[in-house]
N, C-alpha and C positions, 0 to 999 in steps of 0.2 A: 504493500500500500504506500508507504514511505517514496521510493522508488517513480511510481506510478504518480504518483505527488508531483514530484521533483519534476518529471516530463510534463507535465499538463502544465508546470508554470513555464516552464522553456518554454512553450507551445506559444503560450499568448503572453511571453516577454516579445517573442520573435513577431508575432505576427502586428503587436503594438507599435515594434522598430520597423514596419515597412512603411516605405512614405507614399502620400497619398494627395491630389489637390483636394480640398476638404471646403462644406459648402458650406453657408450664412449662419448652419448653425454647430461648425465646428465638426461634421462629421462627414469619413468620407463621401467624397464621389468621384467619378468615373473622369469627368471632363466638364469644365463650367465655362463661359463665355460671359461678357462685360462690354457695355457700351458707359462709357462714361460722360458725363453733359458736358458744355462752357459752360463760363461764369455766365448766369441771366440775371443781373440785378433787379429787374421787374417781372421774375417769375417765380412762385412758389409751389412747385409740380410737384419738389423731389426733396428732402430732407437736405440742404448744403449747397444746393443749385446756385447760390447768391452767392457762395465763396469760393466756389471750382470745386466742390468735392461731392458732389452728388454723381448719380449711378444708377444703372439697370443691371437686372443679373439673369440670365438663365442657366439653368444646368439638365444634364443629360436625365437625371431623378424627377425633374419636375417637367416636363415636356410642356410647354407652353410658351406666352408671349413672355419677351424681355420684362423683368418686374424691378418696379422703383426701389431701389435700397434704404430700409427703414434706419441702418447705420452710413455714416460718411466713411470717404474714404479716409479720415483721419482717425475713425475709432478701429480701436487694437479687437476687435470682437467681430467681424463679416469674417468672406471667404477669401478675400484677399491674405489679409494676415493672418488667418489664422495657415493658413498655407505658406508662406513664407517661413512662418514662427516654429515649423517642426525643423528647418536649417537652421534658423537662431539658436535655439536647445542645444544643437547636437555640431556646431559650428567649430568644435575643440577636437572632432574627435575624429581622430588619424582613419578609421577607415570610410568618411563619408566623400564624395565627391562631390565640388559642386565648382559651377561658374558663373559669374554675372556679367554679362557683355552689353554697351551700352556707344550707341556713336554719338552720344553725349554722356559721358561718363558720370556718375553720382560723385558728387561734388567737384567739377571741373570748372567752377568758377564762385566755388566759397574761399572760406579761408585757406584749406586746402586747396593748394595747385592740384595740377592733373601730372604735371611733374613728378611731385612728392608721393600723391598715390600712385603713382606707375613703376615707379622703382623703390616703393617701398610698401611692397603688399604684406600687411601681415597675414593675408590669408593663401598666399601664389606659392605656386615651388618652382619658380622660372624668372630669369629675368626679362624686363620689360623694354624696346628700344624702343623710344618714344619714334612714332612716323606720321606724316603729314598726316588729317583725320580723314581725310577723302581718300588715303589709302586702302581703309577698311571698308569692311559692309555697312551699308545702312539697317545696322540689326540691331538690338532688344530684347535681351531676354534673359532667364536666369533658371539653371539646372541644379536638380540635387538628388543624389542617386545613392541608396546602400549597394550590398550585394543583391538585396530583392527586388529594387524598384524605385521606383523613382518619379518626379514631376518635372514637364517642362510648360515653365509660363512664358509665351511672347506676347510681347505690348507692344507699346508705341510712345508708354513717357518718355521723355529725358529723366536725367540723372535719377533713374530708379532701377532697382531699389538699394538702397545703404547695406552696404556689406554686412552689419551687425547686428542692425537692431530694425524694428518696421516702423515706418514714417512715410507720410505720403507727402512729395517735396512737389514745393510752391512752384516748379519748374510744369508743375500738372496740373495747374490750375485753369488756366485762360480758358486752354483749348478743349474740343472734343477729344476722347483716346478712346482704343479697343485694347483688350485681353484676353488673349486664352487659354486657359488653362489644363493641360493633358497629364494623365496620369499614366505609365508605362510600365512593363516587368525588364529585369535589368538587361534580357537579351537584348532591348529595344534600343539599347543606350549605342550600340555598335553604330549603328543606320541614323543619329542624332549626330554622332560624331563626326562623319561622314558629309552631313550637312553643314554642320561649320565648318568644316575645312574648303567647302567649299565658297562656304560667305565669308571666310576674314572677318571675324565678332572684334571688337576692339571690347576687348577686356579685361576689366577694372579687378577683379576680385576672382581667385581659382584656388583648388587644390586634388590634385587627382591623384589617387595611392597608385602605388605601384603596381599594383593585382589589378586594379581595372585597367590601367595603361596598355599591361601586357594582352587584356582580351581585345581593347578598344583601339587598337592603333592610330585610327583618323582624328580620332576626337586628340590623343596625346600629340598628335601633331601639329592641330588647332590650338590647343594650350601652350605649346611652344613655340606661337606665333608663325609656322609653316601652315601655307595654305597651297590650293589648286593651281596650277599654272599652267599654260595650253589647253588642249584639248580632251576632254570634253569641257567646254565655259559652263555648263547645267548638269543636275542630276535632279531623278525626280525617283522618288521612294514611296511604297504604301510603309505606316506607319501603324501598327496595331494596339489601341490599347490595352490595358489591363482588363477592362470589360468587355473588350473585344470589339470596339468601333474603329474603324480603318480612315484614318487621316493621312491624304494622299500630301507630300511634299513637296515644297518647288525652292530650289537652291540656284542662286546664279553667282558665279565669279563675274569681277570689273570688266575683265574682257568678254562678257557674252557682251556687250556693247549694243542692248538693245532693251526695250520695253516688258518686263517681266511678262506683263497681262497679256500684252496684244500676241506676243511673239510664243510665250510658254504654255501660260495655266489655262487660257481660251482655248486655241487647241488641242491641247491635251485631254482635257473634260469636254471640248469638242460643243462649248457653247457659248453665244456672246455674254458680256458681264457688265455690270454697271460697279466702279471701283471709285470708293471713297478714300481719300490719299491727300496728303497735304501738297497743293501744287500753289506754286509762286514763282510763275518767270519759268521761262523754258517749259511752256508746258507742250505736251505733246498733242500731234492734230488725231483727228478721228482715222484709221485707219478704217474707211469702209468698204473700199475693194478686198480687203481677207475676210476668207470662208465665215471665220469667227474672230470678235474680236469686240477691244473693252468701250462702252462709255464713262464717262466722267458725272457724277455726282454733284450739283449743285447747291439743291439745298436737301434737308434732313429733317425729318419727324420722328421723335421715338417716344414711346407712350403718350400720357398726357401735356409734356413739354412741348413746347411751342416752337414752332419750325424756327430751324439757326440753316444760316448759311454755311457752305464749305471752307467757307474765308475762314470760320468759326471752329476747324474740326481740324485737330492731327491725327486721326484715325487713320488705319490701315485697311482697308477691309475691301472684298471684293463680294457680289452678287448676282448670280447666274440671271437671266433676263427670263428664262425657261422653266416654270413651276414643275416641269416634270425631267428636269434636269436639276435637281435641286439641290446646286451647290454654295457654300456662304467659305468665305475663305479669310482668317485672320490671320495677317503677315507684319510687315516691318519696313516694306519700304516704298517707295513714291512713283508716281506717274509723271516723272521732268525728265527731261533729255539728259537732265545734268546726271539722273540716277541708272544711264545705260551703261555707265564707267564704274557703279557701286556693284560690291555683291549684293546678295540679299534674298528676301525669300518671304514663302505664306505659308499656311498651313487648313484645305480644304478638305472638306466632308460633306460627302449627299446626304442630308437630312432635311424631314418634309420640313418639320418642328420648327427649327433652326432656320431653315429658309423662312418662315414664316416670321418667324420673328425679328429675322432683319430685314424684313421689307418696310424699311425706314426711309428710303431714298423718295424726298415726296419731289423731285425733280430734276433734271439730267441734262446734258448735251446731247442731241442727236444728228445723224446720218442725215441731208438734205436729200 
């Protein structure tokens, strides 16, 4: 009996230490997605809307429309932190993996230089040589993996999140953002790794043991600032989570020298999209001679909030035009000419649900 004991607590010490993106009330889930507002000084839709920290949440548990966040994003208690918060806990301890990659790095214009944080990471096992920031991807995002399992969140804030501790920085305030959050088992980490090395992550905050290194070679490549070069400029990967939803990947190095949406992820999913993306100068024209290809996003309606322009949105997000092609894709980087020279990348999924609930686009560029 003693014995027997002693294994049923192994059992669910182990099963407690597998990491998980965890939902609004602290318990796991599968995969959850975030539209985030601007600031609306004269709207009071969403709990925080008037100070940039208001929010919509869905997750794969609750199939339905995007729903307003009864916490902000500054309180330590939703599903953002408490998902981060299982890295913070466990952030000492030699056999976790994680990385924070950011093409605005968290704190790269506080008091901390980007300097200081880049060659002197308390959390890195590599050193860092500082390179022009248009060298890297235009990526966002932060991994943390045992030997079990693991989360990856891509966004679209700057300087988030803080290597230590969970704070939602004023760099996230103005604009509209997207997140998503995927939960994986740790074979998955192989084909994550693989994707960064393909997008050049400029990152802020890492530490990979030596035992994943030896399974994950691409990602340990990525972690020591080696990335893609030549040919192939793209990789595209199915990605399976833990509950077994297939999120198809799109990865570009600087040299695919061309328009993610128009040139990759439309064709491949083989439907036009409407892409919400922060575009300023150099934006790109509608490509309507291709079979399939993206429009541009104007303005936005999500929930009871009251339509914001594009001018108003740093979101990443793509939306199949096709209800029964029903793709919604949250990524990391932009529709400007300027970002055919960046890596960078999305991450899509056919969901009826999901598309439903981002059909927030209340008006578009079109094809004459």
């Amino acid at each position: 009996m003693q014995t027997w004991a002693i294994f049923l607590l192994l059992g669910v010490s182990t099963a407690f230490a597998a990491f998980s993106c965890k939902d609004q009330n602290g318990k796991d889930v599968d995969w959850f997605a975030v539209y985030k507002m601007p600031i609306e000084s004269a709207d009071n839709s969403v709990p925080g809307i008037k100070d940039g920290v208001a929010w919509y949440y869905v997750d794969i548990n609750n199939q339905g429309s995007l729903q307003p966040s009864l916490k902000t994003l500054n309180d330590k208690d939703q599903a953002i932190a408490y998902t981060l918060q299982q890295y913070y806990d466990k952030q000492s301890d030699p056999t976790i993996f994680h990385t924070m990659y950011n093409d605005e790095p968290w704190g790269s214009s506080s008091t901390i230089s980007l300097e200081e944080i880049l060659s002197n990471r308390v959390f890195s096992n590599r050193t860092y040589n500082l390179a022009s920031a248009s060298d890297y991807g235009h990526t966002k995002g932060t991994i943390f993996f045992d030997a079990t399992s693991g989360v990856w969140l891509v966004h679209s804030v700057p300087k988030f999140p803080n290597p230590t501790t969970y704070e939602y920085p004023v760099s996230g305030h103005d604009y509209g953002q997207t997140m998503l959050c995927m939960t994986f088992k740790y074979a998955q980490l192989k084909s994550i790794g693989t994707q960064l090395f393909f997008n050049r992550p400029n990152i802020y905050s890492s530490k990979l043991p030596s035992s994943m290194a030896a399974d994950n070679p691409d990602l340990a490549k990525a972690i020591a600032g080696q990335y893609q070069k030549g040919q192939p400029f793209s990789n595209v990967v199915d990605l399976t989570t833990a509950g077994g939803y297939t999120f198809k990947s799109f990865a570009k190095t600087k040299e695919f020298n061309a328009d993610l949406y128009d040139t990759l992820v439309a064709p491949t999913l083989k439907t036009d999209l409407i892409v919400e993306s922060w575009r300023r100068g150099s934006e790109i024209p509608l490509a309507c001679k291709l079979t399939y290809h993206a429009n541009d996003a104007l303005s936005i309606k999500v929930g009871s909030t009251g339509v914001f322009s594009y001018t108003k949105d740093h979101s990443k997000m793509a939306h199949s035009t096709d209800m029964t092609k029903p793709w919604v894709c949250i990524g990391d980087i932009n529709r400007m000419t300027s970002q055919y020279v960046r890596g960078g990348g999305t991450e899509c999924i056919s969901s009826s649900f999901l598309w439903k609930a981002y059909s927030v686009i209340a008006t578009q560029n079109i094809c004459s």
